[in-house]
C-alpha positions in Angstrom: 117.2 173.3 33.5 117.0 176.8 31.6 117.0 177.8 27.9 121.1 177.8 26.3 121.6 180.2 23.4 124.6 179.7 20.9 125.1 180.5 17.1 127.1 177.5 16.0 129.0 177.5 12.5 127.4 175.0 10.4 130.8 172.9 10.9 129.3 172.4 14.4 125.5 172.5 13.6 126.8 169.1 11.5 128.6 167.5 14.2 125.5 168.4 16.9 123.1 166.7 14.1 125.9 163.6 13.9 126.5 163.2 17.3 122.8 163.6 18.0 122.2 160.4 15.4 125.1 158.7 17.3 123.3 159.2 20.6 120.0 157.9 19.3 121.7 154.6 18.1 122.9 154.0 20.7 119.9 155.0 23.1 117.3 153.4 21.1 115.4 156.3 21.6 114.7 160.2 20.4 117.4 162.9 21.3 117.0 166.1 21.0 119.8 168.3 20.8 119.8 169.4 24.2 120.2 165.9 25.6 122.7 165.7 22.6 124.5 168.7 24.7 124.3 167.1 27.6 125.5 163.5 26.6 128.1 165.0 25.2 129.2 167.1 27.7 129.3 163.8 29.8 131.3 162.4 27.4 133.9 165.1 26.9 134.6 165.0 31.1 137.6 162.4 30.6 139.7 165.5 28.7 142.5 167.1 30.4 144.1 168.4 27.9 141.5 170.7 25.8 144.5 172.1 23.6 144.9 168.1 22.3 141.3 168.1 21.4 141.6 171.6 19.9 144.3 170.6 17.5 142.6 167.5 16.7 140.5 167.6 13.0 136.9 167.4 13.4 135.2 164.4 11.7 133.8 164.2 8.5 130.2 166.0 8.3 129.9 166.9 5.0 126.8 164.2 4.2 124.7 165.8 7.4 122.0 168.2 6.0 120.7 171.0 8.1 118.8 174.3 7.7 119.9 177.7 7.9 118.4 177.9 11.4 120.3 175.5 12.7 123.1 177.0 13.4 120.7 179.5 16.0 121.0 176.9 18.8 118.3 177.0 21.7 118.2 174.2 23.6 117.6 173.2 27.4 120.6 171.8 29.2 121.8 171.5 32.7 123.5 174.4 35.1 126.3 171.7 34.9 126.6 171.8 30.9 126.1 175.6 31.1 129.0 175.8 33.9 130.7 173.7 31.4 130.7 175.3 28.8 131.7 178.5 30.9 134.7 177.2 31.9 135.8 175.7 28.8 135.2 179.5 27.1 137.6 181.1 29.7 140.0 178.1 29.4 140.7 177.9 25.7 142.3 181.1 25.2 144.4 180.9 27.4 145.6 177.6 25.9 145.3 178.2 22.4 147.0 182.1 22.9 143.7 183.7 21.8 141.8 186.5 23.2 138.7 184.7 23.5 136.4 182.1 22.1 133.0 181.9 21.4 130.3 179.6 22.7 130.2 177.9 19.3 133.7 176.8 19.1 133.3 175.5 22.5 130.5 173.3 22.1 132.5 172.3 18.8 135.3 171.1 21.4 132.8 168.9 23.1 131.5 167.4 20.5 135.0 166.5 18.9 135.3 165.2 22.6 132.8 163.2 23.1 133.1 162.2 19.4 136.6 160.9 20.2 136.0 159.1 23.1 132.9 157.0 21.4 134.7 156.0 18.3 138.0 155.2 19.1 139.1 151.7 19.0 142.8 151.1 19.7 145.1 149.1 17.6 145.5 146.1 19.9 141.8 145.9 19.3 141.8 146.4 15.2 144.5 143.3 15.2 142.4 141.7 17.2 139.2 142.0 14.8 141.1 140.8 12.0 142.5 137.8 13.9 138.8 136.7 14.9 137.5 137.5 11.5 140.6 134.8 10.3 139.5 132.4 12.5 136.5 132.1 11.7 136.9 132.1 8.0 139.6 129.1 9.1 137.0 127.0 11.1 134.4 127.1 8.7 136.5 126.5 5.2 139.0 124.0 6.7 138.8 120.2 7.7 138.8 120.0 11.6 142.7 118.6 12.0 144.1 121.5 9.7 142.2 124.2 10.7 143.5 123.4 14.3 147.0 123.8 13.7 146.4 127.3 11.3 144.6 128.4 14.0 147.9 127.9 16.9 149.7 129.8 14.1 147.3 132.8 14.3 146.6 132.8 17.8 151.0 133.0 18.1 151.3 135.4 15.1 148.4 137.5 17.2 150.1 137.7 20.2 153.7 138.2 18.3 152.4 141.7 17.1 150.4 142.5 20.6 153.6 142.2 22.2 155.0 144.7 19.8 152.6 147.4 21.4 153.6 146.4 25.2 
């Protein structure tokens, strides 16, 4: 593992600091921003279509605070991430009808990437929250004989609009 060198916009240097926080949740542990790089990276392998994730908006990073010198990114990653990345900088031009890119608004694409993959829930799931929150809201505020027969109705109404998305 060598050194990486990138100037990011501070639109990225925002969603490197989020995603880094996102990582450390969910590690339970300290990430720096290389291993940020490098999750993320990992993350962003499912993509196939990098013009999808290029049109995509970015997510909300206003509330994340960083210094000027953030945005001067040195950070230790893998030959893979740095290959990565590479590829990624030849590839985007030619699918967003640019001349080039810089290294910046690649690693920008990654993180969107690995941002998408790690907090999308699908519908089907969503319905299926609220049904479960119902339920339970059902079993504990209604006599056992009632709550029985509300419940049949949800779990039928649940799968009516499941079906819709099949």
């Amino acid at each position: 593992m060598g050194y990486y060198q990138a100037r990011l916009s501070i639109e990225t240097a925002r969603l490197l600091e989020k995603m880094r926080i996102f990582y450390e949740k969910k590690t339970g542990g300290s990430v720096s921003k290389g291993d940020c790089l490098i999750m993320a990276y990992t993350d962003s392998l499912w993509v196939e279509d990098w013009k999808k994730i290029f049109d995509e908006l970015p997510p909300s990073t206003e509330k994340y605070e960083i210094s000027p010198t953030a945005q001067l990114l040195k950070v230790q990653v893998s030959d893979d991430v740095k290959n990565g990345i590479q590829e990624l900088k030849e590839l985007l031009p030619q699918l967003i009808g640019t001349r080039s890119v810089t290294v910046g608004v690649c690693i920008r694409e990654i993180l969107k990437a690995a941002y998408i993959k790690n907090n999308s829930t699908s519908i089907e799931d969503k319905i299926r929250d609220i049904f479960d929150v119902e339920r339970r809201n059902i079993q504990i505020n209604l006599e056992s004989n009632t709550n029985e027969k509300i419940i049949e109705i949800l779990n039928t109404t649940e799968s009516k609009i499941l079906n819709i998305f099949k």
